[in-house]
ZARODO-224156 format. One record per residue (C-alpha): residue number from 1; residue in one letter; x, y, z. Coordinates in steps of 0.5 Angstrom, whole numbers, plus 500, padded with zeros to 3 digits. Layout:
N
     i   aa    xx    yy    zz
   NUM    A     X     Y     Z
...
end
This chain:
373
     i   aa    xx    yy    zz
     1    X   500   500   500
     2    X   503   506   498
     3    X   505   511   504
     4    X   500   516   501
     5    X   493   511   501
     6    X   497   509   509
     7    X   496   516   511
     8    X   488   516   508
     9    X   487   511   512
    10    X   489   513   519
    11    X   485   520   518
    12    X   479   516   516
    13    X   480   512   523
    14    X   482   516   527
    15    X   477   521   527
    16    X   471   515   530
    17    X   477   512   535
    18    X   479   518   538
    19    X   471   521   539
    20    X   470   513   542
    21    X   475   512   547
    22    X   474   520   549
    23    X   466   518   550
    24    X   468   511   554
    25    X   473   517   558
    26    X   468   522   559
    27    X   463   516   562
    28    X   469   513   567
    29    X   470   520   570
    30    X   462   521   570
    31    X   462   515   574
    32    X   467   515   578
    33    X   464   522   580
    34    X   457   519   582
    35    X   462   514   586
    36    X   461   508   581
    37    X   465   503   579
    38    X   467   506   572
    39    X   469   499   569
    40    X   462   495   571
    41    X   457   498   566
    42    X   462   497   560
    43    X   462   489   563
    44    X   454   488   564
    45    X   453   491   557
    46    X   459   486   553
    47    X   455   481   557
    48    X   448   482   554
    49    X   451   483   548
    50    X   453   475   548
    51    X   446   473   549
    52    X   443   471   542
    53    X   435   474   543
    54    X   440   480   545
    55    X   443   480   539
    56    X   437   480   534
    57    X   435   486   538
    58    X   441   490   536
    59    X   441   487   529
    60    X   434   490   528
    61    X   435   496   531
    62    X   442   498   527
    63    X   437   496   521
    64    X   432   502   522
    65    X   439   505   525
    66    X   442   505   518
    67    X   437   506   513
    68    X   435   514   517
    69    X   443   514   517
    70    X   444   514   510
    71    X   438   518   509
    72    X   442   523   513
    73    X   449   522   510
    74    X   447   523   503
    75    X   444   530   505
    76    X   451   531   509
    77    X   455   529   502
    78    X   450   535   499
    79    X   453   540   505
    80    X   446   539   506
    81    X   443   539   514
    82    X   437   534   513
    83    X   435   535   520
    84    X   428   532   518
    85    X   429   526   518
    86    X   424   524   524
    87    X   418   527   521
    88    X   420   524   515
    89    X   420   517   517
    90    X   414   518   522
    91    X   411   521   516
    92    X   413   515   511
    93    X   410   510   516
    94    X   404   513   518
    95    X   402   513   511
    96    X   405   506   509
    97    X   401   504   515
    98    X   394   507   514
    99    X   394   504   505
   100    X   397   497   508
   101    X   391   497   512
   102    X   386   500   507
   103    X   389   497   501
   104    X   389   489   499
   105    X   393   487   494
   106    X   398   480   493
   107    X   403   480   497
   108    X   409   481   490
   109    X   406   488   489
   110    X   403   489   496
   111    X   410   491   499
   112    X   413   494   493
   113    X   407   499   494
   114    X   408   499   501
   115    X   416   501   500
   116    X   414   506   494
   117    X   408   510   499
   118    X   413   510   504
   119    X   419   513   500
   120    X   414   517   497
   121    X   412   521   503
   122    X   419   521   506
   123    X   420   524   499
   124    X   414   530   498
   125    X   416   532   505
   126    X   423   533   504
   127    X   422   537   497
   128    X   419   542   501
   129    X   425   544   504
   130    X   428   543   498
   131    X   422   547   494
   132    X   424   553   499
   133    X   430   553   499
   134    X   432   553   492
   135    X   426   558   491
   136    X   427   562   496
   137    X   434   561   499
   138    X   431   558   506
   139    X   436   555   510
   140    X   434   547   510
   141    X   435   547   517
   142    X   430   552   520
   143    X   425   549   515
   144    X   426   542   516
   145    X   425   543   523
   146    X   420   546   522
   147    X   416   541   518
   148    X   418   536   524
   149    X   413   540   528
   150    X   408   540   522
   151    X   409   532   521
   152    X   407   530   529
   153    X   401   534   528
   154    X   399   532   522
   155    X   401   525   524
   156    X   396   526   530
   157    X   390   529   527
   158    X   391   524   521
   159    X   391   518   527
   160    X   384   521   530
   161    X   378   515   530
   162    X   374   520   526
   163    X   379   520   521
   164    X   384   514   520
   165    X   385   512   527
   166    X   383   504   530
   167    X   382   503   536
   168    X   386   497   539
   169    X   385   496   546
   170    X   387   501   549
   171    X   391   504   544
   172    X   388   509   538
   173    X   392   506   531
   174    X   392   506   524
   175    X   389   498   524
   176    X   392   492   522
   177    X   396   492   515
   178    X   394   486   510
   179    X   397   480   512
   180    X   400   481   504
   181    X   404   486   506
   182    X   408   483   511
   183    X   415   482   510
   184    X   418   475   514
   185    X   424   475   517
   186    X   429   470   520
   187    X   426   465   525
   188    X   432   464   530
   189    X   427   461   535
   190    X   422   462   539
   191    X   427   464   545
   192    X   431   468   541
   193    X   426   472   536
   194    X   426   473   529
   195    X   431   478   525
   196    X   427   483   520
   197    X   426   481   513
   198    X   428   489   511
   199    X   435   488   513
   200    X   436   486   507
   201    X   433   492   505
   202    X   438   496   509
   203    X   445   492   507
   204    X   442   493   499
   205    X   441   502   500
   206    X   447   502   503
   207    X   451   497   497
   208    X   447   503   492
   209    X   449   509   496
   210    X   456   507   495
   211    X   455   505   488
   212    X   452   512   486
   213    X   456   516   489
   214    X   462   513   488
   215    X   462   511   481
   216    X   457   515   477
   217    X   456   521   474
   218    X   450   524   478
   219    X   454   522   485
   220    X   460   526   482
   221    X   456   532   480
   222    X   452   531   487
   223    X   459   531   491
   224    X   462   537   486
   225    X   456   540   489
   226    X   457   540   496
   227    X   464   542   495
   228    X   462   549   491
   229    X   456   551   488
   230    X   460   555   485
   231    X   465   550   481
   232    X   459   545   480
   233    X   455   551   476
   234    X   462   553   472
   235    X   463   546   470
   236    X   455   545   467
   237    X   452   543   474
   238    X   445   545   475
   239    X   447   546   483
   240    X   440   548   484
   241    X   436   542   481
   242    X   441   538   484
   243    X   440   541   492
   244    X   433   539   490
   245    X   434   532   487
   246    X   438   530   493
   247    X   433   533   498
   248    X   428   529   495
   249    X   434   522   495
   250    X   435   524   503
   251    X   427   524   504
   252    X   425   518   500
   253    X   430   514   504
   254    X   428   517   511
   255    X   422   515   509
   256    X   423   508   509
   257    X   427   508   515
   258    X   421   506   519
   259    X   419   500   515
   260    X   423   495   517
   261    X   420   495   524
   262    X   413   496   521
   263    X   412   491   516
   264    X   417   486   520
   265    X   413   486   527
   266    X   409   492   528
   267    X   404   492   523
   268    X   400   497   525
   269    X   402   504   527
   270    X   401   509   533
   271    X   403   515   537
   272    X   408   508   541
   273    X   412   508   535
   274    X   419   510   536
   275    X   420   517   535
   276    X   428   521   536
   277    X   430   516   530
   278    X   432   521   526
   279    X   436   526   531
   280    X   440   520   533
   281    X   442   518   525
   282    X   445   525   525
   283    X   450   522   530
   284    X   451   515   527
   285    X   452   518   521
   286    X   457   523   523
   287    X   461   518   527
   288    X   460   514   521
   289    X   464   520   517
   290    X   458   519   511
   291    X   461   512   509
   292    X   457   506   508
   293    X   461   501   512
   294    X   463   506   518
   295    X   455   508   518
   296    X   454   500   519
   297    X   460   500   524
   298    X   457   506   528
   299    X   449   504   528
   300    X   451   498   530
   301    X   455   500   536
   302    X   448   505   538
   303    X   444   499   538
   304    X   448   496   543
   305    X   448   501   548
   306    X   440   502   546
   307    X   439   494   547
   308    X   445   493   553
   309    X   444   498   557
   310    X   437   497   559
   311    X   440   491   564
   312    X   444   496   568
   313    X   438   498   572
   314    X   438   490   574
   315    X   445   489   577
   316    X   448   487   583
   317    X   449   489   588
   318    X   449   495   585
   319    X   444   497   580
   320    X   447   503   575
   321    X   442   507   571
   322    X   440   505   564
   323    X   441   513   562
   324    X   449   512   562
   325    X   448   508   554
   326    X   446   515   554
   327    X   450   520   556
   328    X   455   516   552
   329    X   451   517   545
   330    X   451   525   546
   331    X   459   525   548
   332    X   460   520   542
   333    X   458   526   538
   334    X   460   531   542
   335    X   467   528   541
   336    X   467   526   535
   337    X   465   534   532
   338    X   472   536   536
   339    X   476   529   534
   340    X   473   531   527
   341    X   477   537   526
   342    X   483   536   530
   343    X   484   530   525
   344    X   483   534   520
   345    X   487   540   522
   346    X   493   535   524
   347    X   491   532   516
   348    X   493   539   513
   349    X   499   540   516
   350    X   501   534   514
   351    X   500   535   507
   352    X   503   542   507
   353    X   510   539   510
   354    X   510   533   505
   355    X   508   539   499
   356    X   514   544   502
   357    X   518   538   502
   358    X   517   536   495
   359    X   518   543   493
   360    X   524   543   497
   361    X   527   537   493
   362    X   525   539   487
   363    X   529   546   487
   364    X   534   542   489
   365    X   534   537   483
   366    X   533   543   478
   367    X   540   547   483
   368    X   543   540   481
   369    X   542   540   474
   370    X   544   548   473
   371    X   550   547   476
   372    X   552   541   473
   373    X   551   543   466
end
């Protein structure tokens, strides 16, 4: 490997190394305040992680993880700051919910339609972010959050009984989808639980997301985007278009992020359903640095402390609060924007010495040369 690929490595990896050994520091001394052992929350969670029925949680989890991840990371690819995610992908699953259990077709386009709705909604909802912005110069951000807020009363008068809510005991949902549009998953026994069919799903957006944005025309042009419109408009790019276009990507994709759970064990869906997914997809993709494969290794690793740390509240003879698995994710991501910059500060220092270097040896040769003829 050639010295120059070596040094990309180290400053792709050490950037998310950094972040996660200070979060695990940061905790230790929060532990250590409250006089706890700073080493036995780590152990407890390790262990459940050995447990198979524990395993498939975190797999579940990580696929629902990822796909809003990427969803996000492809907004971040753009210079784009989709902080609507979450209404995205309530919206997408909520609208998903009510044509599966209003529409009965079989099964080969029942899903296929589902995961259309889905990507759809995900889609129209982020458009208007990116109508406004394209239009009116509005910053994504401040619409995005908005349109969270619009989504969650949306999704609440849509779920009203008079409208399309269904009264399931206690609960008020969407009713029950069609059986036809329930995708099967992996049956690992009945004590261990079933792994969802759509991680499948998940593990092939990832595969295309890499495929599209590294070796196609419109990934390039995309990049070239995020990096300067101004670039990409001199170059024939229409910046415009493709800060709509990737608007429209991020929201179709966050609005499938929900359908794993949804179509794999749900089957209904109601003001219960997970919310806070996009936020936390924010933090998985910037730990991730935006790529598929450390996206996959990060949603991973907050799965584990989502379904690990719940067994703390159980310890003895000294029980530990679940919200330590918390207080880690938010300094993950506190550390990792500070570890980010200093890697990448570190990084242009080093090219400005190896270019001094080379410009130093190539005056030398020339001297060399002169002198010699």
């Amino acid at each position: 490997m050639k010295k120059f690929d070596k040094e990309r490595l180290l400053l792709a990896v050490a950037g998310p190394v950094i972040a996660l050994v200070s979060a695990i520091l940061l905790t230790s001394i929060v532990l250590i305040a409250s006089g706890k052992n700073p080493f036995e929350p780590y152990r407890l969670m390790l262990e459940q992680a050995g447990f198979a029925d524990v395993q498939v949680l975190i797999v579940n989890q990580a696929s629902l993880y990822y796909i809003a991840a990427l969803a996000v990371a492809l907004g971040f690819r753009m210079n784009l700051f989709n902080i609507g995610v979450d209404g995205q992908y309530r919206l997408g699953a909520m609208m998903t919910a009510v044509v599966g259990a209003h529409v009965s077709l079989p099964s080969f386009l029942q899903v296929p339609l589902l995961l259309l709705v889905g990507a759809l909604t995900g889609a129209m909802w982020a458009g208007i972010a990116g109508i406004l912005k394209v239009t009116r110069g509005v910053s994504e951000v401040v619409a995005t959050i908005m349109l969270n807020a619009i989504a969650t009363s949306l999704i609440g008068y849509l779920t009203l009984r008079e409208n399309f809510g269904v009264l399931l005991g206690d609960n008020v949902t969407t009713g029950v989808m069609k059986e036809s549009g329930w995708v099967p998953g992996i049956d690992l026994g009945q004590d261990v639980g079933e792994i969802y069919g759509l991680v499948f799903l998940a593990v092939a957006l990832g595969i295309g997301y890499w495929i599209i944005l590294n070796r196609t025309r419109f990934g390039f042009d995309l990049r070239a985007t995020g990096e300067s419109e101004t670039a990409a408009a001199a170059s024939g790019v229409n910046a415009k278009r493709m800060v709509l276009t990737a608007m429209l990507i991020s929201g179709g994709v966050a609005g499938i992020s929900g359908l794993p759970l949804l179509l794999g064990d749900a089957h209904t869906y109601s003001l219960s359903f997970p919310a806070g997914l996009g936020f936390t997809a924010i933090g998985i993709a910037l730990l991730g640095r935006n790529n598929p494969g450390g996206i996959a290794l990060a949603a991973l690793l907050w799965a584990f402390l989502d379904k690990t740390s719940p067994a703390l509240d159980y310890a003895s003879p000294v029980a530990y609060e679940k919200e330590i698995a918390t207080i880690m994710q938010g300094l993950i991501v506190f550390a990792v924007v500070i570890s980010y910059e200093a890697v990448r500060q570190w990084g242009l220092r080093r090219q400005q010495k190896l270019v001094g270097a080379e410009l130093a040896a190539a005056a030398n040769n020339n001297a060399n040369k002169e002198v010699a003829a």
